[in-house]
N, C-alpha and C positions, 0 to 999 in steps of 0.2 A: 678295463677299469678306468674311470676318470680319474686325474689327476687330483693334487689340492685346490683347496680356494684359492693360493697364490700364484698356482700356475696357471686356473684359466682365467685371474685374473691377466697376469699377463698377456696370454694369449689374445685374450679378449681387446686390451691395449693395442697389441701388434697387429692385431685385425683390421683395425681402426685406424690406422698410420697413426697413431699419436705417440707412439715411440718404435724405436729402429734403429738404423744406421748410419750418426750422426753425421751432418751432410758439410759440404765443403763452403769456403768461406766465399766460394764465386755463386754457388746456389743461395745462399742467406743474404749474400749482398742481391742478387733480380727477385728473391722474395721482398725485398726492405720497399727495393723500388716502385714496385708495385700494387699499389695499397687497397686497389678493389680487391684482390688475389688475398690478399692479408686478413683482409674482411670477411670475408667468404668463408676461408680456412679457420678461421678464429672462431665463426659463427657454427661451423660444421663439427669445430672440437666440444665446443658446448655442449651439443648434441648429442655428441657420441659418448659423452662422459655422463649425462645426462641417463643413455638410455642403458648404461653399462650398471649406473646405481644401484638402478631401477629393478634391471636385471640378476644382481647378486645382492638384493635386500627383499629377501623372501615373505617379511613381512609389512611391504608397504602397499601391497595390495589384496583384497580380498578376492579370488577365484574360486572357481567351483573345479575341484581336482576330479570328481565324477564324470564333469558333464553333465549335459542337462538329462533330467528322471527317462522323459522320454522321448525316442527319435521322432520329432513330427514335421511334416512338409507344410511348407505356408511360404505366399511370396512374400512376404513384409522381409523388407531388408535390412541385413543385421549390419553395425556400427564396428569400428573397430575393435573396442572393449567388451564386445559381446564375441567378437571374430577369437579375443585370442581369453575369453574366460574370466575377462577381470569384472568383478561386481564392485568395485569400492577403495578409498585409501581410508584402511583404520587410522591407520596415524596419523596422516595429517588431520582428517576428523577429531581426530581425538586434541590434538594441539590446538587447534583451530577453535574448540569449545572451553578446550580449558584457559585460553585468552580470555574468549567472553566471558566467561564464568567471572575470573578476575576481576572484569571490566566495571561488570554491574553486581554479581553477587557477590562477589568481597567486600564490597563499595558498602553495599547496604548493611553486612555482617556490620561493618567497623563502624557505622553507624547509628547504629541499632542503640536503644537506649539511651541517645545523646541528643541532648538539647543545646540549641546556640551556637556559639561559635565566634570567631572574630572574623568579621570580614575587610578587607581592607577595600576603603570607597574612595581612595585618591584619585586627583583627577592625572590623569596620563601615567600613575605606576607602572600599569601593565601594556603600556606602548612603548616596545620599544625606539620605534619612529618616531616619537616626539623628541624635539629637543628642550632643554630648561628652558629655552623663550618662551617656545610652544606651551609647555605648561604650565607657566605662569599665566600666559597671556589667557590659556582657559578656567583660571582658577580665579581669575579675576572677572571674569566675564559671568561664571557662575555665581560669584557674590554678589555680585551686580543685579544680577535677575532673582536672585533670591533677596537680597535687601528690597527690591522694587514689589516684586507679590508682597513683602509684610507688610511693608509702611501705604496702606492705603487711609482715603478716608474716613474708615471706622474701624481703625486702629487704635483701640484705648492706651495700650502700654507704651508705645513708641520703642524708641532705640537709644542705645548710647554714645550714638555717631553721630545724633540729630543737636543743633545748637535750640531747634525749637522745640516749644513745649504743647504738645498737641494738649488742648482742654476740651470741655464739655460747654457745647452753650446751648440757648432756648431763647426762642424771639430776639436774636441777632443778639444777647449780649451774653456775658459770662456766667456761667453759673459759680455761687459760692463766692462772690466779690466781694474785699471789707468793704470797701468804698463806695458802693452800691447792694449794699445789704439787703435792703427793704426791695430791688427790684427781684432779686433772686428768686425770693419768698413763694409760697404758693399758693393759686391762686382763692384754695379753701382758708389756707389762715388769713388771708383778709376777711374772710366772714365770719372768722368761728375768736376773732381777734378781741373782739369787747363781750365776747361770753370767758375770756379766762379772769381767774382770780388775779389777787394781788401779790400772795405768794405765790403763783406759777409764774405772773409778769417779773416779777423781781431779780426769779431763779434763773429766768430764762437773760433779762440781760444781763445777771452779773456771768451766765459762761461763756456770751457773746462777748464781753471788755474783756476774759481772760483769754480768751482765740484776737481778739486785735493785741493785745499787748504784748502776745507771743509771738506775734508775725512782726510787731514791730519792732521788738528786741532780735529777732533774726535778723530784721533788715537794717538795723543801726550797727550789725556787726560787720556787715557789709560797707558802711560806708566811711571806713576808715583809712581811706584810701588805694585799700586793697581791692581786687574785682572781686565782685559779689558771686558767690560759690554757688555753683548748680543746685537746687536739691536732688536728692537720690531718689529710684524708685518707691523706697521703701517709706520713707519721710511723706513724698506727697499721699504716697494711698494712706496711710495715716491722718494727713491733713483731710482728706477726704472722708475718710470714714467718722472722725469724731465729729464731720459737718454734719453729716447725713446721722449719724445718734442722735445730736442734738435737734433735726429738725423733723425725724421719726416722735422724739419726744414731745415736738410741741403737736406734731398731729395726735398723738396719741392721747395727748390731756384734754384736747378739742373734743378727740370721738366722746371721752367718759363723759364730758358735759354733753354732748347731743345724746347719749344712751339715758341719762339722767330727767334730762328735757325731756325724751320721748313716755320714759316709765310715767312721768307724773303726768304726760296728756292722753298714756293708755289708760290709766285712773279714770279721770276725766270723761271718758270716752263713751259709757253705758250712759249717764246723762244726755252727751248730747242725739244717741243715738234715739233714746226715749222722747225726746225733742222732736227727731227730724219724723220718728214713727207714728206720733201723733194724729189723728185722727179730725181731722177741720170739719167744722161746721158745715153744716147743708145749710146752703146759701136759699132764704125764702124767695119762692119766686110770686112775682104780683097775676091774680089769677085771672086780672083785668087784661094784662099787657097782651098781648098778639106776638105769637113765635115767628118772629121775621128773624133773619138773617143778615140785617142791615148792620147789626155790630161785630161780627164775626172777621178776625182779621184772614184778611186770602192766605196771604203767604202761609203762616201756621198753617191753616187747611193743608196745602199745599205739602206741605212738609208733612204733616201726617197721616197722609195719603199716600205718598212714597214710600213712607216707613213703612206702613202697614200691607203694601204692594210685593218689598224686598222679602218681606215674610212669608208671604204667602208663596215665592217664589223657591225661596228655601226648604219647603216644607218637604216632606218626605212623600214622593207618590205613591199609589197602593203596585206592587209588583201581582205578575201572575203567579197564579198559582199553581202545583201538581193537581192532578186528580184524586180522588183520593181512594185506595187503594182497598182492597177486597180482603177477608181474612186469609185466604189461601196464596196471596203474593207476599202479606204481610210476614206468615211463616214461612214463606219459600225464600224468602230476604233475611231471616233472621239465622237461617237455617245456613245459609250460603256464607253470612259473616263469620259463624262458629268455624264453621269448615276451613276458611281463610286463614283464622287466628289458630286457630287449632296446626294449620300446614304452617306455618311463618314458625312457632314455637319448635314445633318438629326441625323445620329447616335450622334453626340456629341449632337447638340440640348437637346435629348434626355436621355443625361449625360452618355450616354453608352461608354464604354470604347473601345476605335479603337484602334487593336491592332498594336504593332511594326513592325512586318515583314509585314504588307498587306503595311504599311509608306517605308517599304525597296521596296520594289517589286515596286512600284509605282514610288519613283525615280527613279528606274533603268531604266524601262520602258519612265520614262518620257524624257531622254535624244533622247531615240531612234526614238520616236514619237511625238516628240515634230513638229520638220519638216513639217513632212508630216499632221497632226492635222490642224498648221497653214495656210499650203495652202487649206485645205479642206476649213476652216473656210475665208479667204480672197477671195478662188473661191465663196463663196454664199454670201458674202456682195457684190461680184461686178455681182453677176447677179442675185440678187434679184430685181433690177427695170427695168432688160435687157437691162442695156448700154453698155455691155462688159466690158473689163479690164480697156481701157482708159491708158492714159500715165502718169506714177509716175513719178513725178517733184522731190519726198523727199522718202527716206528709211525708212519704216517703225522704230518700236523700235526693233520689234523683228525681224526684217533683219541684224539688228546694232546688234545684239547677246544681246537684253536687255529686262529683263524679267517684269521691272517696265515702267511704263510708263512717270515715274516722274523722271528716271535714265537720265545718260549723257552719251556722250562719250565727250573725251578731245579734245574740238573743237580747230581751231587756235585761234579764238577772245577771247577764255579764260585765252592765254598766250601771252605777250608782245613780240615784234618782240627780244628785244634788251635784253632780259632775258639770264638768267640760261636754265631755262629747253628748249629754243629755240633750240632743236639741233636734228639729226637723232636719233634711235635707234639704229646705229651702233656704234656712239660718244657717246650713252650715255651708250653701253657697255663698250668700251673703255676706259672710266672716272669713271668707278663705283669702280674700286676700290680707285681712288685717291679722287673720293667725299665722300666718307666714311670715309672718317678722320675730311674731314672738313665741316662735315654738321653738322647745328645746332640740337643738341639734349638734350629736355629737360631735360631728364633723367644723362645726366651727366656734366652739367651743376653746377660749384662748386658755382657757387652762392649763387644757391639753397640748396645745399648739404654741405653751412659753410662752404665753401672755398674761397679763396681769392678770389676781384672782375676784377682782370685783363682781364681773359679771358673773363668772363662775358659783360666785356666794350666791349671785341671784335667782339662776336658775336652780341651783340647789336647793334653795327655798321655798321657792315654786315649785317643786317634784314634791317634797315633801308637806307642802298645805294640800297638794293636789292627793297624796295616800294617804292623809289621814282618815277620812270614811273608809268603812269596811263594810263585811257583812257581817251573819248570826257569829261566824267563827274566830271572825279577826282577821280577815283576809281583805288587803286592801283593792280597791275595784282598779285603781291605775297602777301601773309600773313602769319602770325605765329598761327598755329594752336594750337585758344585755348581751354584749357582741361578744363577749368570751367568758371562760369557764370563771375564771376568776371575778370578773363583773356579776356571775351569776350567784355566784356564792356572798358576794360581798349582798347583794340584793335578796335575797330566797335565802340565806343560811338562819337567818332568823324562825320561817314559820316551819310548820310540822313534815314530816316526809310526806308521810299520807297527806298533806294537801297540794303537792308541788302538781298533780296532773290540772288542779282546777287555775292553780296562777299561770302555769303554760298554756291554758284556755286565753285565759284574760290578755296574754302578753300576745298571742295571736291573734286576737279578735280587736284591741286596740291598734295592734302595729301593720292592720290589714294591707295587704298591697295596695288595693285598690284605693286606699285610704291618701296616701302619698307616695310618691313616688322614690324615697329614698326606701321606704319600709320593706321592698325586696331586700335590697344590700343585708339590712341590719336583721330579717329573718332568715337570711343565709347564716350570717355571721352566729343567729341563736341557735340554729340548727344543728350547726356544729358544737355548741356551748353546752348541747342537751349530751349528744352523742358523751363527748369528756364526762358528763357528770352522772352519766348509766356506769359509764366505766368508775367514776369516784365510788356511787354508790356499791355497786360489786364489791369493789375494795374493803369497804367497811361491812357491809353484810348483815341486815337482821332479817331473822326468817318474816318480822313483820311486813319488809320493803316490798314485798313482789306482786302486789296488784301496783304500786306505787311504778315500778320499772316496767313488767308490762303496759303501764298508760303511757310512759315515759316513748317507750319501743312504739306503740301503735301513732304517739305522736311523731314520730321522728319519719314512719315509716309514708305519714299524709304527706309531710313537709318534703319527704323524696320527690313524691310526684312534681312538686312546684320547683324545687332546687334540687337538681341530679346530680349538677356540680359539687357544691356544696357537701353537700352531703359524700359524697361519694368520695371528697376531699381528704373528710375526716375520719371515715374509715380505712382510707388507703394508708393515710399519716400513721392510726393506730397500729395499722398491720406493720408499717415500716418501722417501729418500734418495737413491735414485737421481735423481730429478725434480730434489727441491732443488737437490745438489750439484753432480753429475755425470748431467745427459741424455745428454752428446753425449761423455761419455768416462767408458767403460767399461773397468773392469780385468778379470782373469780372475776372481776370487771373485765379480766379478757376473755372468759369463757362467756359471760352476757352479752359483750361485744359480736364473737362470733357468733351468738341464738336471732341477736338483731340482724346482721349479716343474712341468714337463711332466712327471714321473716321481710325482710325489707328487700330483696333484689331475687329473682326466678334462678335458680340452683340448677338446672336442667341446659342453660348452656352451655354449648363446645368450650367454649373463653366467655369469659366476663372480668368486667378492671375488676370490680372489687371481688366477686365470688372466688374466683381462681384464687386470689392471691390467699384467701382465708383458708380455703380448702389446702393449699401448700404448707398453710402454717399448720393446720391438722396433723395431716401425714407426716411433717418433720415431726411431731412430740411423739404419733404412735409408732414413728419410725428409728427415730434416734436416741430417744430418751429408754436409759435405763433406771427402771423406778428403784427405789432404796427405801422409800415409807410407805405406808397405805394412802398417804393425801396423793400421791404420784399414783398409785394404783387408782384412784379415785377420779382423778383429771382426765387419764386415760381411757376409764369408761365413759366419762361426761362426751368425750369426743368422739369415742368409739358409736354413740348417739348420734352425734352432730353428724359425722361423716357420714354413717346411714340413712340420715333424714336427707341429706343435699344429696346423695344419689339414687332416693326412692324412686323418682318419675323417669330418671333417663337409665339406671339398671347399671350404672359403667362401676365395673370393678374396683378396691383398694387394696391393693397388697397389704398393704402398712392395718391396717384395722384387722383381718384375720391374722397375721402374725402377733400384734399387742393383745389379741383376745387369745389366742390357744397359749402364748408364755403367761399369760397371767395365770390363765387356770391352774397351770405347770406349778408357776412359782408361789401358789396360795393351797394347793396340794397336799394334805397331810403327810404324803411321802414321795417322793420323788422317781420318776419311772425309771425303772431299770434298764429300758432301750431306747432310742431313740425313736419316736412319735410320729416325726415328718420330717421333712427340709425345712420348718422356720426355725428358726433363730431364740436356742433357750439362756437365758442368763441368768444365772445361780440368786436366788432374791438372799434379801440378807436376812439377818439375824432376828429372827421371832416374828418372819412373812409368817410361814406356813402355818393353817388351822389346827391349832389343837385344842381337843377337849369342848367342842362346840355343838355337841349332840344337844343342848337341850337350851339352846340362844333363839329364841322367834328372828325369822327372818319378817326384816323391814325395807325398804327402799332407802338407796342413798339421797343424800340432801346435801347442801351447797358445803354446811359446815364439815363432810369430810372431804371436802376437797382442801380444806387450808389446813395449815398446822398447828396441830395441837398447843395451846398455851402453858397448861401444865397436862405432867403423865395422867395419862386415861389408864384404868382398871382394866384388867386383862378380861372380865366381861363385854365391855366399852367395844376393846380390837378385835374380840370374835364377834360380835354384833356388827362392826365394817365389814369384816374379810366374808361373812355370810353373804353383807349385803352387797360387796361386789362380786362372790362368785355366781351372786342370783342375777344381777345385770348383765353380765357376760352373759351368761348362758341363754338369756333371753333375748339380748342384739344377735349370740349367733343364731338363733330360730329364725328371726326374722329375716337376717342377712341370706338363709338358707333359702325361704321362700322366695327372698327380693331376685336372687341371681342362680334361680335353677333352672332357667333356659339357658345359660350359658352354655357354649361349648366346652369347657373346661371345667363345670363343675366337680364331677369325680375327683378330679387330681385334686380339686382345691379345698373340698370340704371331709375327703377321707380324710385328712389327719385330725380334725376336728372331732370327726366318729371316734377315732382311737383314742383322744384326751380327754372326752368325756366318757366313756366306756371306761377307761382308767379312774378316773374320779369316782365311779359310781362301784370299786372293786371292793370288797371288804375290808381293806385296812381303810382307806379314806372314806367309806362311808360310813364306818363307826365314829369317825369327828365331827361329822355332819349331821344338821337337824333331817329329822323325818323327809318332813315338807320340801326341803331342800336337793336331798334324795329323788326323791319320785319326779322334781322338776327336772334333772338331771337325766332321769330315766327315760323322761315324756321328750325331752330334746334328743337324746340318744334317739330313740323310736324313730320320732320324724324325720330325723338328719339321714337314718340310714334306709326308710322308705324313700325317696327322694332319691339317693345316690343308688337305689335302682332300679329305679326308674331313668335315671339318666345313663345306666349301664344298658340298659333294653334299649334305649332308644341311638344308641350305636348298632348301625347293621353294617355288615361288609359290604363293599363294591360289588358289584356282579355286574356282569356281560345282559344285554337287552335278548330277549329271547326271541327270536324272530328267524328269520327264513334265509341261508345263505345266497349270499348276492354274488351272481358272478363277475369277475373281472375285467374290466372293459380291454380291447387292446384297439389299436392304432398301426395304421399304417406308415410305416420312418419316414422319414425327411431329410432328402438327400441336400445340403449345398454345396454350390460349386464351388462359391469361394470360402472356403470354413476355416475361420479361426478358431485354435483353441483357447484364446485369453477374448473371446467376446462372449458375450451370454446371449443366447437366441430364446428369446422367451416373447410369445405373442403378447402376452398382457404391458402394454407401456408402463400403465400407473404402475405395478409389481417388477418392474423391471428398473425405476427409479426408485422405488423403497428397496429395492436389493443395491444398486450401487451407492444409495445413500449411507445404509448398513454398511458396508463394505469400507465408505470413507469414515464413518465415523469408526467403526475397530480398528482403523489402521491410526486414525489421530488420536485415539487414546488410549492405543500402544503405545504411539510417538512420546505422549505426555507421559505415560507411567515412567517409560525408560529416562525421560527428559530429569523428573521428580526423584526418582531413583539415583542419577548423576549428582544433581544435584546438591542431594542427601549425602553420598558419598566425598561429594566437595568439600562442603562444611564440616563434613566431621575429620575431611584431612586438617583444613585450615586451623577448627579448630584446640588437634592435637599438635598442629605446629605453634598456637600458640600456649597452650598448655606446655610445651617442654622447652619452649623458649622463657617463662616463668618459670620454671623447674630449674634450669641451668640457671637462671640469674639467684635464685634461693641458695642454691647449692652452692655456687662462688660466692654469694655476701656472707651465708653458712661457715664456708671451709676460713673464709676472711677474717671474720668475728671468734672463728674459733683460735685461729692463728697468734691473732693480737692477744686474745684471753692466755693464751699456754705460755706466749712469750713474756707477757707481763708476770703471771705466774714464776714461769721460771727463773727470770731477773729480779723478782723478790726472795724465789729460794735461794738466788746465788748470791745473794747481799745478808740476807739471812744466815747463810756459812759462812761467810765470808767475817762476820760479825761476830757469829758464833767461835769460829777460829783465835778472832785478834783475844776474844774477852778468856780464852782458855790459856791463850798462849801468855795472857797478861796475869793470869793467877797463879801458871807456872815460875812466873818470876817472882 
């Protein structure tokens, strides 16, 4: 039987020579002597003590106590750690990680959440090889080179180390001099200098005497023998700014006289134009004379023969042309672009990404065939019921070169006879450069821009001589296009609802793109102005508005195609409003908002900026919102709608929409079902949801006004007339929903609980609350829903085996190697032989990583319970502390307390 741990340690020592039999002082003195010997011995005890550790700490290294699985011969030769079984040092690994761990992941823990910090940027702190010279001598050299980069030439501020005053000059001298005053000046107010009045001349020099008497009374305080005091920063950019007020003022008195000058020579101006238009006599010619060419001056000729040379050189040459094309390529072409557009839609659908150049080629394409596409397409609408062509009374849009159907062109009736723009195209090149001065533009407009309000008055008076003309209604032919909701209202709150689609006419066909160039900007800017005031109008709500908003919607929807930005802007803004303010309570301006949304952008894409985010705000209301009144039941249909419409064409699923359709039926239920239905989600409705007593209420469709809230109490006829008419909505989105997604794979599971909630609805106690008519709809969707769901049960068959012929087993002859390893893979196929050790590397490094994440994990949550009870103890000490000082104060008031009590007893005893 082996000893203890202490004895073979021992032994283990005395194996070793490292202890024995302590030796004499003639041996320790030729050991002393001899220092290579010393060395040697010294180095060999290291070693042995070393391998003795090793030996008696059972756990510093990892072995295999088995042996390997199985005995196999191979010459690959083995190491010594393989010789004697060792796979590994846990511990030191383990030390060794938890260093690093410290290193950087501690680092970052204590990090975490923190911003800033102090750092210290001295120069030489953190050397300790410098000396004070040293670091002087560097902290002077950096001020040095930092003073040098500030103080350059176009340095305005200067320093407060400089004795000089760096100034501002222009043509060598100073600017803002008293003493050379009138050189300062600019070179405009010398021209605009004998068009000011008497009072601007007067006002102007008496602030110029009160800037010299100022200056001179600063500088007589100066000269009282004392040296004359720097001024400060702060003093001269003051001197400087009241110069420059004052000499902004005098340009700005100059401009209002030359705006003043120009108004009364744009008056002026119709005469002399009538002048220059005028039409000269025809000069009589004598019929005696002979057409010689003797008075004819060269030069002229000369010159307009060139002119009329460069013209001609200018002119546009005729290009060639295609052939022109057969009826049978015409439709083979038109046929091929459906198919394109038709794949590209799929492909997004699909979220595949369509790439850019198939988008280039396609426009290009599409200018050249666009043509000849649309006569393909207009020959087969006119002889599809074989009446032939027949006689067009009206230009199509796209004969008008208009690619929206909802587009214009600039009709006469959209401009008044007795207007501005009433004029040819040749008049109004002819004027374009003189109305470019004085057309109204926002943008520069001092009003707006903290400028005086003169001019401001003027164009303001100009806009409104310019609307006074209307038409039969009252509707003015011009307007001022406005760039937000509030400019729209200030402008348009005046005339009727019902007329706002014909002034959106007017305000686009005046502020035409092509008209000026600024007129994009500001029909972006309207386009969003429209967008806000669909949503205004929602808000307010008369069943009258709604040809008024769908004109409103088809305009906004032309205005996409031209501004996608814009547009896209302002829906995105709404929706990000929606989230913020109101997720779970929606008014009717956001539910029109979202109808625009489906009507204005293709619902069938994977992702879309604006589609998606609308569709999100959808599913949160039929998702998250627990209804409490019928306007919330009501919302929840309006959307249970919307949500169906935007995934009509691509089929894709909503949870959220069959969950808010099968609890509503639940919670509008005469009685409530005894079991549970399905897996969605029921919550108890409140008080006076449920249908009673509603057998003999006509069912109606719902309308805008039960989505809001009631103003005053509605009649309990009023509520059973809603709750009819949203269990008939429901019931009818689920029909639809039923047919929309019964290829699904998962239909069964999804629309059985639908079968059993309407099944339940249609039972004798709930259907005695329920109209007739309401009933049998109930019955006719039950019907359908569960034809349907089996049909989708039949069309589940089981797996089965292919029926065919057994094949017999190939076998093969072995393969003997001579040299065969069992840690190499012999497999003929290369490429499967590097997807196998790729395999191979990748499971082992994301073992590595799991265990790595794992360690990790376990780090931080030691760390973070060492700091957790490192706060614990400090609570518990300031705890027991605070209690301390409380008991002892306590108790030192009840022993002064006695003590008090005592003297005053012992004092009445006497």
């Amino acid at each position: 039987m082996a000893g203890s741990q202490l004895k073979r340690l021992k032994a283990s020592l005395k194996d070793q020579g490292i202890i024995g039999p302590q030796r004499s002082k003639k041996q320790k003195r030729q050991n002393a002597q001899d220092a290579k010997a010393s060395t040697d011995k010294r180095l060999q005890r290291h070693e042995a003590l070393a391998s003795i550790r090793e030996q008696f700490n059972p756990f510093q290294f990892k072995t295999n106590a088995r042996g390997p699985k199985f005995e196999v011969t191979t010459n690959k030769p083995q190491n010594d750690k393989l010789a004697k079984g060792i796979q590994g040092r846990p511990g030191l690994a383990k030390a060794t990680a938890e260093q690093r761990r410290r290193e950087t992941l501690l680092v970052e823990m204590q990090r975490r959440n923190k911003v800033g910090g102090i750092v210290d940027r001295r120069f030489g702190e953190d050397d300790p090889n410098m000396t004070l010279e040293d670091k002087m001598m560097e902290r002077f050299a950096r001020e040095q080179m930092k003073s040098h980069k500030k103080n350059t030439v176009f340095d305005l501020e200067g320093s407060d180390d400089e004795q000089e005053q760096v100034t501002l000059t222009h043509a060598g001298k100073t600017l803002f001099d008293d003493d050379d005053i009138e050189a300062g000046r600019d070179d405009f107010d010398e021209d605009v200098s004998d068009m000011e009045s008497d009072d601007e001349r007067s006002a102007r020099k008496n602030f110029l005497k009160r800037l010299r008497a100022e200056e001179e009374a600063a500088e007589g305080e100066g000269e009282d023998g004392q040296p004359e005091r720097k001024k400060t920063k702060k003093e001269v950019m003051e001197e400087v700014i009241a110069k420059s007020k004052a000499f902004k003022y005098e340009r700005q008195a100059a401009k209002e006289e030359d705006d003043d000058l120009r108004v009364e020579l744009d008056k002026e101006l119709p005469e002399l134009q009538s002048l220059l238009f005028q039409m000269r006599p025809k000069e009589t010619k004598d019929p005696k004379g002979p057409a010689v060419m003797a008075g004819i001056d060269l030069d002229q000729l000369e010159k307009e023969y060139n002119m009329r040379l460069k013209q001609a050189a200018r002119e546009a040459r005729a290009e060639v042309t295609d052939r022109t094309k057969t009826d049978e390529e015409k439709a083979e072409e038109g046929v091929k672009r459906l198919k394109d557009m038709e794949e590209k839609r799929l492909r997004r659908m699909r979220g595949e990404i369509v790439s850019d150049d198939e988008e280039e080629e396609e426009e290009q394409k599409k200018g050249r065939k666009k043509g000849d596409d649309q006569e393909v397409q207009d020959d087969a609408d006119e002889d599809e019921f074989g009446l032939g062509k027949g006689i067009k009374l009206r230009m199509t849009a796209t004969e008008m070169g208009l690619d929206d159907e909802d587009d214009f062109l600039l009709e006469d009736d959209l401009i008044a006879s007795g207007s501005e723009l009433d004029m040819d195209e040749d008049d109004m090149s002819d004027m374009d450069g003189s109305d470019d001065e004085d057309a109204y533009d926002p943008d520069e407009d001092e009003l707006v821009n903290g400028g005086e309000d003169g001019e401001s008055k003027e164009v303001a008076t100009k806009l409104q001589a310019q609307s006074k003309g209307g038409d039969e209604d009252g509707i003015p032919y011009t307007f001022t296009c406005p760039e937000s909701h509030e400019q729209l209202l200030e402008i348009l709150g005046n005339l009727p609802i019902t007329k706002l689609p014909v002034a959106v006419q007017r305000i686009r066909a005046l502020y035409h793109p092509k008209l000026d160039a600024k007129n994009k900007e500001r029909l972006g800017n309207f386009a969003q102005a429209i967008i806000e005031h669909i949503a205004y109008l929602g808000d307010k709500f008369e069943p009258t508005w709604f040809p008024t908003i769908e004109n409103l919607i088809r305009h906004v929807h032309s205005l996409a195609k031209t501004f996608p930005i814009e547009v896209s802007k302002a829906y995105r803004s709404r929706l990000e409003e929606i989230k913020e303010e109101r997720p779970l309570s929606l008014t009717v301006g956001d539910l029109m908002l979202l109808t625009a949304i489906g009507t204005t952008y293709p619902t069938s894409d994977h992702f879309h900026q604006v589609v998606t985010p609308a569709m999100l705000s959808i599913t949160r209301y039929l998702g998250q919102k627990i209804p409490q009144t019928l306007a919330d039941y009501s919302i929840g249909a309006y959307l249970s709608i919307l949500a169906l419409q935007y995934q009509s064409f691509s089929k894709r699923y909503v949870p959220e929409f069959v969950n808010f359709c099968l609890n509503t039926l639940c919670s509008l239920a005469a009685e409530k079902p005894k079991e549970k239905l399905g897996l969605f989600p029921v919550h108890e409705p409140a008080a006076g949801i449920r249908v009673k007593g509603a057998s003999k209420v006509t069912v109606r469709k719902l309308n805008c006004g039960d989505c809001q809230q009631p103003q005053s109490a509605r009649s309990a006829s009023e509520d059973s007339a809603v709750k009819v008419a949203i269990i008939s909505t429901i019931t009818s989105v689920l029909r639809t929903a039923s047919e929309t997604w019964c290829k699904l794979p998962a239909f069964y599971e999804t629309f059985q609980p639908a079968q059993r909630v309407l099944q339940h609805l249609t039972t004798k106690s709930n259907a005695a609350e329920l109209p007739a008519a309401l009933v049998k709809q109930l019955k006719d969707t039950t019907t359908s829903i569960s034809r349907l769901l089996q049909l989708a049960q039949v069309s589940r068959r089981p797996l089965e085996l292919h029926h065919h012929k057994p094949l017999a087993i190939k076998t093969y002859v072995p393969k003997f190697e001579d040299s065969f390893d069992p840690n190499k893979h012999y497999d003929p196929d290369r490429e499967r032989a590097e997807l196998a050790k790729l395999r191979a590397e990748h499971k082992k490094e994301r073992k590595g990583a799991l265990r790595e994440l794992r360690k990790d994990a376990a780090f931080m949550q030691r760390e973070n319970l060492k700091v957790k009870k490192a706060k614990d103890e400090a609570y518990e000490k300031k705890y027991k502390r605070l209690v301390a000082e409380i008991q002892g104060s306590e108790g030192q008031a009840a022993n002064e307390y006695a003590r008090e009590k005592a003297a005053r007893l012992k004092k009445n005893k006497r």
